[in-house]
C-alpha positions in Angstrom: 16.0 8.7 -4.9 12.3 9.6 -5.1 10.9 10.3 -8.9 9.3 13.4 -8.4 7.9 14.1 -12.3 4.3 13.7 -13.5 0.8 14.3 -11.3 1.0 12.3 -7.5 0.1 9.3 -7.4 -2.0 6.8 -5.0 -1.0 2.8 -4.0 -4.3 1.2 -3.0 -4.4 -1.9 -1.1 -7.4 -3.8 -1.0 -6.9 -6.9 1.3 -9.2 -9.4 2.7 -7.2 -10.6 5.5 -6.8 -14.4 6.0 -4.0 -14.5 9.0 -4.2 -11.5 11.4 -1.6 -12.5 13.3 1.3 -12.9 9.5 -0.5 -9.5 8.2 0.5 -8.0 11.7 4.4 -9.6 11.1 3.7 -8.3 7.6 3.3 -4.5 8.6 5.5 -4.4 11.3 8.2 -5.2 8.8 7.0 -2.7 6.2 7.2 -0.2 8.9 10.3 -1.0 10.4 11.9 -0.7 7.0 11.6 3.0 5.8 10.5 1.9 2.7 7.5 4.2 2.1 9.4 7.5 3.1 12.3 6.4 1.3 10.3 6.7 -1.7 8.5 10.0 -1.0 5.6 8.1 0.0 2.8 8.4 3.1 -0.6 7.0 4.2 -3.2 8.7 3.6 -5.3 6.0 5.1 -5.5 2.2 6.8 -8.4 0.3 7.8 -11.3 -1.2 7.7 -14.8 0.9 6.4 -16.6 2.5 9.1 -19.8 2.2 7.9 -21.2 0.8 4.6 -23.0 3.0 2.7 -23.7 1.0 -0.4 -22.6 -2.4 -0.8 -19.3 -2.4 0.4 -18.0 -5.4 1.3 -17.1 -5.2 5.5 -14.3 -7.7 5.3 -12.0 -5.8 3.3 -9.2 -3.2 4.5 -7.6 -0.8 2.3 -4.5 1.0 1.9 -4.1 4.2 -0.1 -0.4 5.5 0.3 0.4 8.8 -1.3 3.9 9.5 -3.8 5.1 12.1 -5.0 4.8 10.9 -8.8 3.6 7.3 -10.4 7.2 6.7 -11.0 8.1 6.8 -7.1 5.1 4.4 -6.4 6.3 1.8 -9.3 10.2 2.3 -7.5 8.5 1.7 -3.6 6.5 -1.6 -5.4 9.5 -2.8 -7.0 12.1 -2.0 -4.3 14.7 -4.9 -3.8 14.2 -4.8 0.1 9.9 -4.7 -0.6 9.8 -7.4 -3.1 12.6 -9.8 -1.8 12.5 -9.5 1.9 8.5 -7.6 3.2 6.0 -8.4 0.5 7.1 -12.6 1.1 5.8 -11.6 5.1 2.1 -11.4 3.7 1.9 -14.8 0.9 -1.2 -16.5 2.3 -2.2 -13.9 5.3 -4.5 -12.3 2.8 -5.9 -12.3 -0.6 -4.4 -8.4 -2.1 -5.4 -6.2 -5.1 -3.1 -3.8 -5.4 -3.3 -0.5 -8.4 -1.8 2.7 -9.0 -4.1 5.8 -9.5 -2.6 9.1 -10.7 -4.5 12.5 -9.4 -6.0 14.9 -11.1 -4.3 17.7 -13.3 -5.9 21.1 -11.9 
């Protein structure tokens, strides 16, 4: 069931990956589960910066996934499946900062 009340919300990802080859296991997995569209969720972006404009830090990949609401990213990041059987995939393939941002009210 995806929580559809409040503003939309964004997941970002900030990773410096340790283990290409577990990160790749990792997404494959996270993929493979439906997890994000179960929970009204999509990508808005993955990767690595394309050009650094101002200190940005090269090594780092990011990850903003879009939800409907804050509530549906909190139920994708504390789904069962995510937290018991995918997010395991990734301990010690990279070092993760993970956040919720809400968008702006018009």
């Amino acid at each position: 069931m995806v929580e559809n009340a409040g503003p939309e919300a964004f997941l970002v990802v900030i990773a410096r990956v340790n283990d290409p080859e577990r990160m790749k296991a990792y997404s494959a997995a996270l993929a493979a589960s439906g997890l994000y569209a179960r929970h009204g969720g999509r990508y808005e972006f993955i990767g690595s910066a394309a050009e650094d404009l101002e200190n940005f830090d090269m090594g780092l990949r990011l990850v903003c996934a879009r939800f409907p609401s804050r509530a549906a990213a909190h139920a994708f990041w504390h789904d069962v499946q995510y937290q018991t059987e995918i997010k395991p995939l990734r301990i010690g393939a990279a070092e993760v900062q993970v956040a919720i941002f809400e968008a702006p009210q018009p």
